[in-house]
N, C-alpha and C positions, 0 to 999 in steps of 0.2 A: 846623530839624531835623524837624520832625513833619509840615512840609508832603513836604519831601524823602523824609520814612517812607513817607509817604501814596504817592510815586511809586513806592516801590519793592515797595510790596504790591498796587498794581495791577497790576507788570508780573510780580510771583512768580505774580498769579493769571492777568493773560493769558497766561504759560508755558504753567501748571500746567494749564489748561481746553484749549489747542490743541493740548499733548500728548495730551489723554482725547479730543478729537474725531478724534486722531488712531488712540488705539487701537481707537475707535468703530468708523470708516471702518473699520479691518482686521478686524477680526470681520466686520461686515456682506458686506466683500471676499470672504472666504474661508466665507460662509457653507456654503458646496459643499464646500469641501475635505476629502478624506478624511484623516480623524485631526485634522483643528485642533481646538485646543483654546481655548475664547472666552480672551481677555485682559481684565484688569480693572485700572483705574489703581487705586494704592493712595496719596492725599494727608494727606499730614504738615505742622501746623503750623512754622511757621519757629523757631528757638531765641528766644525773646524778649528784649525790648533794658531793658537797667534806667534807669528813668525817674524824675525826681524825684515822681511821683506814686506809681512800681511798677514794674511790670515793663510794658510797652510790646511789644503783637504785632507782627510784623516781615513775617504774609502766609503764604503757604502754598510748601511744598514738596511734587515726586516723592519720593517716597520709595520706588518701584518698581512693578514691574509684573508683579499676580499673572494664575500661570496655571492656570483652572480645572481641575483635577486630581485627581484620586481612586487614589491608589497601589493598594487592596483592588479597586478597581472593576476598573481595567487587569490587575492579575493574574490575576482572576478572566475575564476577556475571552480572555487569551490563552492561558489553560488551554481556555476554551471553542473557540476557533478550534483548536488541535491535536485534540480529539473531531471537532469539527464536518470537520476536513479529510479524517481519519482514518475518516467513517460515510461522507461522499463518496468517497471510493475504494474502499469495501466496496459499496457502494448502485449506483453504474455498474458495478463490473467484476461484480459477483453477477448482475447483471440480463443482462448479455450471457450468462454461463454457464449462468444457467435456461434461456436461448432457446437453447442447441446441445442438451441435453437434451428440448426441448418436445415434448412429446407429444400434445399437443393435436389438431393435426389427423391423427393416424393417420400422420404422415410418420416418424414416431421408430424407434428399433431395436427396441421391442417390436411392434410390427407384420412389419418382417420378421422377426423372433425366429418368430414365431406363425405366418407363412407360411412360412417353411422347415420348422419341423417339422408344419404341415398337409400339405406337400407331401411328407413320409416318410409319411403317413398313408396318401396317395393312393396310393403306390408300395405301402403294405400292401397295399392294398385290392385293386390288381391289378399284383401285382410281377412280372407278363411285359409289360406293355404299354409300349411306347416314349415318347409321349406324356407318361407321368407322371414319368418316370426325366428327360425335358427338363426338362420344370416343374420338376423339384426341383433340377436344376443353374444353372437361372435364379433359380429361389429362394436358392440359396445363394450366388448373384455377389453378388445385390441387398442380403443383412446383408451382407456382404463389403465393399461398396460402402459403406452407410450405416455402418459399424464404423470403417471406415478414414477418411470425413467426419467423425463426430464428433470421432476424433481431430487431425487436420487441425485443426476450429473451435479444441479445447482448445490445441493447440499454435501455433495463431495469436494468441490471447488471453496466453499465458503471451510470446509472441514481444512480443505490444503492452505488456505491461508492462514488460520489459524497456526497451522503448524510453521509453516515459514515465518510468521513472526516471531516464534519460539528461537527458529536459527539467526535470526536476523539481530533477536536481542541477543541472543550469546556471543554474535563479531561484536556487536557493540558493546558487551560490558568487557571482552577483550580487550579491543583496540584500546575505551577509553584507561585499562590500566595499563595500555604497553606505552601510552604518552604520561601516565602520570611518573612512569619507572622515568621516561627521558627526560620529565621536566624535572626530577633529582636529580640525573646526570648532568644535565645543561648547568644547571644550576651550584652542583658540586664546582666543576671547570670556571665557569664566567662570575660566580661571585666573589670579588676582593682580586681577580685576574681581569688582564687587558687582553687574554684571548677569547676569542670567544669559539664555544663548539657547533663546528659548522655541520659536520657531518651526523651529529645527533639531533640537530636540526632540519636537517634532510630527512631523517630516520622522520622525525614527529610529523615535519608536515605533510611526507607522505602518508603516513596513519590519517592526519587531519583532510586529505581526499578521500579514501578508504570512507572514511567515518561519513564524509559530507554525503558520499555516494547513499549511503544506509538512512541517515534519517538528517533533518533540520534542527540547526545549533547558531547561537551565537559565541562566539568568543573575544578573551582579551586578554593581552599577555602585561604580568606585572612586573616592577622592578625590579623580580628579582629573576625575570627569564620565563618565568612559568606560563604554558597558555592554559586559563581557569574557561571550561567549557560549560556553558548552558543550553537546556533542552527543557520547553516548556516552563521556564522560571525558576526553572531547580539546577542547582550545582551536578551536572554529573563527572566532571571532575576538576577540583579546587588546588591547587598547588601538588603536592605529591597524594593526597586523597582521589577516592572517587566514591561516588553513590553507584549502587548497583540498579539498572534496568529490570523491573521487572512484570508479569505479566498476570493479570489476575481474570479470574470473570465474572461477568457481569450475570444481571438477574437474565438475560435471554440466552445466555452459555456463550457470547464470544468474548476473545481475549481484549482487555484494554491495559493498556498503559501506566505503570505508577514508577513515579522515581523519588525518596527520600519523603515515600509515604503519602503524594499526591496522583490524584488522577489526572495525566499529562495527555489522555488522549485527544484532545479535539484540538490540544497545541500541535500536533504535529501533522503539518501538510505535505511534506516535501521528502525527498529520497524515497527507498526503497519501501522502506514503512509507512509512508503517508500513501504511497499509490496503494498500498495493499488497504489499508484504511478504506480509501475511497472506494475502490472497487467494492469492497465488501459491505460497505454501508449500502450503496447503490444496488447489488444485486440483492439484498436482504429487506431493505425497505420501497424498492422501486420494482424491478424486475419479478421479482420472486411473487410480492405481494400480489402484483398485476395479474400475476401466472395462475394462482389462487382463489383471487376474485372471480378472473375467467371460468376457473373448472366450477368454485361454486354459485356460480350465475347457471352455469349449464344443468347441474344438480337440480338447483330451486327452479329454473320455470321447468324443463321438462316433466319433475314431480309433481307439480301444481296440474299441469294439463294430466298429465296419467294420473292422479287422482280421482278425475273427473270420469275418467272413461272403465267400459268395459270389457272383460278378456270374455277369449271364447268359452271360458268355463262361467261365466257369468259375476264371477267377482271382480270388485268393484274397490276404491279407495287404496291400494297397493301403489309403493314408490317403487320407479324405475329402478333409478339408483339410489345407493342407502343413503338415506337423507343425513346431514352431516350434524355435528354436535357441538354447544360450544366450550372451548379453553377457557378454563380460567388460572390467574395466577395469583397468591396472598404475598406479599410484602407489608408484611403488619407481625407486632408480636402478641396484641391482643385480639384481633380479631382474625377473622376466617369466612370464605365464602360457603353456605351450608346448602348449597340450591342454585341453579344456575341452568334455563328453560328457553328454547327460542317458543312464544306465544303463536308469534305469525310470520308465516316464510316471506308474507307478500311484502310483510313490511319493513324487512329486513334491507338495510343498505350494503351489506357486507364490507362493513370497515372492523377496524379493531378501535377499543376504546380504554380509558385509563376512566380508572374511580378516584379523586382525590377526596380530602377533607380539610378543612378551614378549624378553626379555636373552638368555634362555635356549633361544631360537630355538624356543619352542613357540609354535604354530599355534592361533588362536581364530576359528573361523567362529561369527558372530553374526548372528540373524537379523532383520533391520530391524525388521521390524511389529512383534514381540515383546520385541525386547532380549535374548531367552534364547540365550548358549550352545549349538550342537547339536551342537559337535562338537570335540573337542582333541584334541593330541597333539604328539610329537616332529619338526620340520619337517626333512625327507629330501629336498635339491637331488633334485628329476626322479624324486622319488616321486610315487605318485598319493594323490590322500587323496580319499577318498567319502564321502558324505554326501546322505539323504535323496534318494534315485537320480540324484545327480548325482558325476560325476566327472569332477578338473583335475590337472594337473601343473603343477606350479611350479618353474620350474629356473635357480638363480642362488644370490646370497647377499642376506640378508632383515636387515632392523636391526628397530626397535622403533619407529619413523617409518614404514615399509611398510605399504600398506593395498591389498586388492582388493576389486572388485566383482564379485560373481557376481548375474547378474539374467535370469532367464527370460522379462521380462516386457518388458523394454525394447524388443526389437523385435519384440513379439507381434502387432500390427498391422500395422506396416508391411508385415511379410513374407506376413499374412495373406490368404491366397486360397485354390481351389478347386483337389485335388490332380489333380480324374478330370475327364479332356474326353472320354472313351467312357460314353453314356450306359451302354455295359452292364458296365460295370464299376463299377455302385451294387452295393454287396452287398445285395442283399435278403434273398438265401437262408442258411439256417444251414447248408448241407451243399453238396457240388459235385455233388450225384446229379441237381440242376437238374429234382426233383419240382414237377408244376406246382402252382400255387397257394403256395409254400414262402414266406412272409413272415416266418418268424420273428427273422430280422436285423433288417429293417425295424421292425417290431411294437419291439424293445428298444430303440432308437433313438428312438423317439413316445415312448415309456415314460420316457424323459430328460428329455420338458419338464416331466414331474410329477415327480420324482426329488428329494429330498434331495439336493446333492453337498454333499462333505466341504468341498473347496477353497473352497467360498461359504459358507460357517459353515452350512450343512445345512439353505439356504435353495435352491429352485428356480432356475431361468435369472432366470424373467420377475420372482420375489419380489425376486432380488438385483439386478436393473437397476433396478426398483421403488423399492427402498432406495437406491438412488443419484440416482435423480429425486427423490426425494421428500426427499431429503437436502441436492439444490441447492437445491429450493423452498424448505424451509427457513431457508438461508442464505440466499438472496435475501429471503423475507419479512423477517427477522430483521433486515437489514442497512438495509431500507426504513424500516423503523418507526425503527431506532436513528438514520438519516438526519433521518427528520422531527422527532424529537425532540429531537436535537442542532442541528439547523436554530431550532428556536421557542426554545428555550432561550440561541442566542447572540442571538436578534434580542431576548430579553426583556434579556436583560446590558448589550446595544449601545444599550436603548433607557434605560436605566438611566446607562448612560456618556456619552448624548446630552442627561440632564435634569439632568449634572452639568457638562458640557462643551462642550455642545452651544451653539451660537448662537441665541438667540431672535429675530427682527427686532422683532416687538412690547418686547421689552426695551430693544433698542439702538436702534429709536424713542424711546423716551423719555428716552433718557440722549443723545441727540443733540440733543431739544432741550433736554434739563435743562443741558449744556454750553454749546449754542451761547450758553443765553440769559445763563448767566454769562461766557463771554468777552465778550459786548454789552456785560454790567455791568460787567467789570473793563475794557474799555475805555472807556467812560462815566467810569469811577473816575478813568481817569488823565488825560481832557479837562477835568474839574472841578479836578483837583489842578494841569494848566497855567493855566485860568483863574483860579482862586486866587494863583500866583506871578506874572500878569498884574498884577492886581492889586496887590500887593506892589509891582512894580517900578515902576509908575505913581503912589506914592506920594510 
């Protein structure tokens, strides 16, 4: 009996040691692999055997195979990859939208700002001379030209993000089915077994960085292995299922957000698609809009004053630039806007405004920027309703769903050009009596680039373009630093999750030979315990 014990704790331990060489070999393997987590045998003595002396060891058992892991660490990793993805799409897309603003080498619109109205100066200075009245219609193609590029780069950027969110949701309706495939696998192995699958779980939770990196989720793993992911309140993926991400748009033509048939966008802050979110909201309702305002501010008073004045040909009442029109938009099925008029430029705020309507078919023009109110009333099929020198007809029937857009600003560049191709129909003069030397139109025109306007918070041209560069640098700086920082902070987590998880060679050195050299001894163990029964039988 004890010799027979003898053979069978050598062979518990030759197992028990060419399993641990074995899990050796797999760590060393996978030293590279993104997400593995080192394995480590865990050896259990055998139930011992009762002997007329006591109890009798019977050798060593597996008793399983732990996986280096740290739950606080990983959570703490994949909150950090949603910042870290999230300061990467503020950090690149910020850094292209400083350089359409750059100002730098004198190429920007405050350089033709500054030449167009030098060149009213010049037309002061001598407003019969032909020569200068050229210059100044060349001066005004050239902002005309760089106004209409800047917008151009913005709506090329706001066009690329769009597209990127397009790539962004296809890793993510990936990923989320390459974790729903693993949480079958997991779950095949670990339900109704005492092992558990380690390395498909390395497999998922590196997917579950991947993913973190991309957009913001909550999860939770259930009984039976599965990690069930949410995004925005919706399942997008529940035990071996998943909801598909997908992208629709909206009434102003960008992409939002739906998962399992809801609109999920303004749940999501974080990763790769939250910063592209924000970016795009900001340049679309902040920057862009400002950029807008600016050109039609410049539009409306310089028309207003060349109105007034006279050219050399003695006509009178002609806009500089082509006076601008306004946008409108129906989100209704029974009605429609039939008429849509600016009254008076002077009175014009240049905002954009939403028409709603109440049960009671009363009318609420609301004005974006501000939220406030300007104007209510009783809604009259094919009445005019005015407002802040503007005025539309609306003619149909209106529910409490119905929504319009009235926006002066929408096509203020595009349309933006240069109204006068006779150079003598620049109004320089204040009067038609065509007195030489008469600059007094001109003169009030120069007088604009120093001017308080209202429409710019009663900031200058160059002040308020100023505040718009100085306001992307800003964001740009802002978004750099939050980069770097969210950058050092995941690699100090990751380096944290590396000295808990991580594969040492130096370590699995020594437990390769601390193994091989007991598989030697336990098979040593069981060549003495044959020569032993050798013996025996030759008796």
């Amino acid at each position: 009996m004890y010799i027979l014990g003898m053979l069978d704790i050598g062979k518990t331990a030759l197992i028990a040691n060419m399993r641990a060489l074995n899990i050796v070999s797999h760590n060393i393997a996978n030293i590279n692999t993104p997400g593995f987590s080192r394995q480590e045998i865990i050896l259990s003595t055998m139930p011992p055997a009762l002997g007329r002396g006591g109890t009798i060891g019977r050798g060593v058992t597996v008793a399983g195979i732990r996986r280096s892991y740290e739950e606080y660490i990983q959570s703490q990793l994949l909150r950090q990859y949603q910042n870290y993805g999230r300061s990467l799409s503020l950090s690149e897309t910020y850094s292209r939208i400083e350089q359409i603003f750059n100002e730098a080498k004198d190429f920007g619109l405050s350089k033709s700002l500054s030449d167009y109205f030098n060149a009213w100066h010049e037309v002061a200075t001598n407003p019969e001379g032909s020569s200068q009245r050229v210059i100044l219609l060349q001066s005004a193609h050239a902002l005309v030209n760089t106004a209409k590029k800047i917008e151009q780069d913005l709506l090329e950027n706001i066009k690329h993000i769009n597209e990127e969110l397009e790539n962004l949701v296809y890793r993510i309706n990936t990923i989320a089915s390459n974790i729903a495939s693993l949480n079958d696998k997991i779950a095949q192995i670990e339900v109704g077994n005492t092992g558990t699958a380690l390395d498909y779980r390395d497999q998922r939770q590196n997917l579950l960085n991947q993913l973190s990196e991309l957009i913001d989720y909550s999860m939770y793993e259930d009984n039976l292995g599965n990690v069930n992911i949410i995004v925005g309140m919706r399942n997008l993926v529940y035990g071996v299922k998943t909801n598909q991400l997908s992208l629709k748009l909206n009434d102003e033509g960008d992409k939002e957000l739906f998962l399992d048939s809801m609109n999920i966008t303004k749940s999501v802050e974080k990763g790769k698609v939250g910063g592209l979110l924000d970016v795009r909201d900001t340049v679309k309702n902040n920057l862009h809009i400002k950029f807008r305002r600016l050109i039609a501010s410049l539009i409306k008073e310089v028309n207003i004053i060349h109105r007034r004045g006279f050219g050399l040909d003695g006509s009178n009442g002609n806009d500089f630039f082509t006076p601008f029109d306004l946008f409108t938009k129906d989100s209704s099925e029974g009605a429609n806007i039939t008429s849509a008029e600016i009254t008076d430029y002077a009175l014009l705020t240049l905002d954009e405004y939403d028409i709603t309507f109440d049960s009671a078919n009363n009318y609420f023009i609301r004005n974006r920027r501000t939220g406030s109110v300007v104007a209510t009333g009783a809604f009259i099929s094919g009445s005019a309703i005015t407002f802040e020198g503007i005025r539309i007809v609306i003619s149909g029937t209106v529910t409490e769903k119905d929504k319009f857009l009235i926006s002066p600003l929408m096509r203020v560049i595009k349309n933006f050009n240069v109204a006068i191709t006779d150079p003598n129909k620049v109004a320089a003069s204040s009067n038609n009596t065509q007195l030489p030397g008469n600059n007094e139109n001109a003169l009030a025109i120069v007088k604009l680039s120093q001017s308080q306007i209202s429409n710019l918070g009663s900031l200058t041209f160059a002040n308020y373009y100023r505040g718009i560069v100085t306001e992307t640098a800003s964001l740009a700086a802002a978004a750099k630093d939050s980069f770097s920082f969210e950058e050092n902070l995941l690699m100090e987590i990751s380096k944290r999750r590396e000295s808990i998880s991580g594969v040492s060679l130096d370590e699995e050195a020594i437990n390769l030979i601390k193994f091989q050299r007991a598989y030697e001894a336990s098979a040593k163990m069981i060549k003495v315990t044959d020569e032993l029964l050798q013996t025996i039988l030759e008796l």
